[in-house]
N, C-alpha and C positions, 0 to 999 in steps of 0.2 A: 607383688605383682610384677611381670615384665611384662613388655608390651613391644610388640612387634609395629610400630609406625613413630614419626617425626611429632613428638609433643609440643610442636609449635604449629600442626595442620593438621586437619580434616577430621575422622574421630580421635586419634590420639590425642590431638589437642581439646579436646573435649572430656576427654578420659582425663587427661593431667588437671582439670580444674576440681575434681572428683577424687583423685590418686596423684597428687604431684610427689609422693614419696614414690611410688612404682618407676621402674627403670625401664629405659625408653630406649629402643633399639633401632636407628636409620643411621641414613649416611652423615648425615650430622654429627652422628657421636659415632663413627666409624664402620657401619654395617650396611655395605653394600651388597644385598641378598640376592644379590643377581649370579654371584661369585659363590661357590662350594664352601669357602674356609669361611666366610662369613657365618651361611649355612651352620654350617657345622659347629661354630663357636656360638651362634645363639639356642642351637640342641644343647649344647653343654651347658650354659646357663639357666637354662629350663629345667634344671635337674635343683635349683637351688630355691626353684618357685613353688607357692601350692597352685598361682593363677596365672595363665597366662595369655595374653589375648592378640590377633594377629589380626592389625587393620591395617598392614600397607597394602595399599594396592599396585603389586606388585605386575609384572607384565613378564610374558614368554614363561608360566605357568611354573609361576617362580614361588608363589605363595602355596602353591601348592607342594610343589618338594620341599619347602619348607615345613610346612606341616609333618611333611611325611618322616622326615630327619628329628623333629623333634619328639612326635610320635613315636618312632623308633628306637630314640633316645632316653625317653621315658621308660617304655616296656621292658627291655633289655636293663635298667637299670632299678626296676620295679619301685617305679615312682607313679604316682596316679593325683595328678595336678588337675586343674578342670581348664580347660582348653576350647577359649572361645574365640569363632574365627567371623570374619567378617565375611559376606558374601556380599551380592548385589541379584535385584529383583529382576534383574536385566538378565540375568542366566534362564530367565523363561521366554525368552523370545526367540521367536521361531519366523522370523523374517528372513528378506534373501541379502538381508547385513551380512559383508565380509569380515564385519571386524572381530578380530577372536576373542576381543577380552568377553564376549558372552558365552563361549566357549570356555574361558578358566575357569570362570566365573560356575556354568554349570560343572565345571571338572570338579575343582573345590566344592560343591553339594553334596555331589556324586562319594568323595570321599572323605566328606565330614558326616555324611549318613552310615558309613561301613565303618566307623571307628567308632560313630555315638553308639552303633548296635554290640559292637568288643564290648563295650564296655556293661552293655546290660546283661549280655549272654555269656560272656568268657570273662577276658581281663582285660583292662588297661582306663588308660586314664577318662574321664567323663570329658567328650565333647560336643559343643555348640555352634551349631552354622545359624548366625542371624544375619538376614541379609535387607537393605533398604531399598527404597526407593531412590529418588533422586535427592539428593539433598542440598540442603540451602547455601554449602557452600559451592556449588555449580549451577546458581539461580541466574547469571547473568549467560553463563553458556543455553540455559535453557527457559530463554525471558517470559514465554508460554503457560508453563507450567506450573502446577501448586509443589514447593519443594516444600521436605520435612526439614526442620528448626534442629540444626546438626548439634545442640547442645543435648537434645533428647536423645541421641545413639548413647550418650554417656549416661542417662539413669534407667535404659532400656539394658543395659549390660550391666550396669551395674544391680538391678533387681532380678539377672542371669545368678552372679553371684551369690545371692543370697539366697537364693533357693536350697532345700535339704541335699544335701550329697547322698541322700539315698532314693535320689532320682533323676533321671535322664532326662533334659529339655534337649532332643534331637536336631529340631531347625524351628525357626520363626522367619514368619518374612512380612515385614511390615512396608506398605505403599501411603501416601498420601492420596486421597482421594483428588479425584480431579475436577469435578462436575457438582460442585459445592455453589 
């Protein structure tokens, strides 16, 4: 498995208590994905995966050409890896918020739906947009709120995984209830 975020936070770190052989891809171990060659050298790598999962939350819709590079990367190499991306529940708000990350955030749905469907009706590799609510590692940003238990993002992906490869989970989007 590779895995596109820093296995010492947020769900990577979660994934590694689960996958601590899977290779973990941030700035930590030298992959600044804000940068092209980065980019490009974790498409390369994706060609060595069957799984591979992309939770950094990356910013200036960086996670998303991300994607697209290693997407690309794949097809062109006729490699068909199952490719599961992280999104956020936050990509359905429709407030007069400026802030874009709800804007990648719906980008990256937008184009983790049109690759899940390659893959049913054409070619290419199976992909997965699950995206959360707020979780419990930003419970103190958001003191209010019921966050989800960030160790569950790792057996919610993980039961991604295991599903028959001769079918397509498109998107999931799981929220904590609030009014419990």
């Amino acid at each position: 498995m590779l895995v596109a975020g820093n296995k010492n936070y947020g769900v990577a770190h979660s994934l590694a208590k689960l996958y601590p052989d899977a290779v973990y891809a941030s700035r930590t171990t030298g992959f600044d994905f804000s940068t092209n060659e980065a980019q490009d050298n974790f498409a390369k790598m994706s060609l060595d995966h069957d799984t591979i999962v992309m939770c950094s939350a990356l910013h200036h819709f960086n996670q998303v050409l991300l994607l697209n590079k290693v997407y690309k990367s794949c097809t062109e190499n006729n490699h068909k890896p199952y490719i599961i991306c992280i999104g956020s529940t936050t990509d359905r708000t429709t407030n007069r918020n400026v802030w874009l990350y709800h804007n990648e955030k719906r980008t990256l749905r937008d184009l983790c739906n049109t690759l899940s469907l390659n893959a049913v009706w054409e070619y290419g590799p199976r992909v997965t947009l699950i995206s959360f609510g707020t979780l419990s590692n930003k419970q103190e940003k958001h003191p209010d709120r019921t966050c989800l238990n960030i160790d569950i993002t790792a057996d919610y992906i993980k039961w991604l995984i295991e599903q028959p490869k001769h079918i397509s989970i498109n998107e999931i989007s799981i929220d904590p209830i609030q009014n419990i």
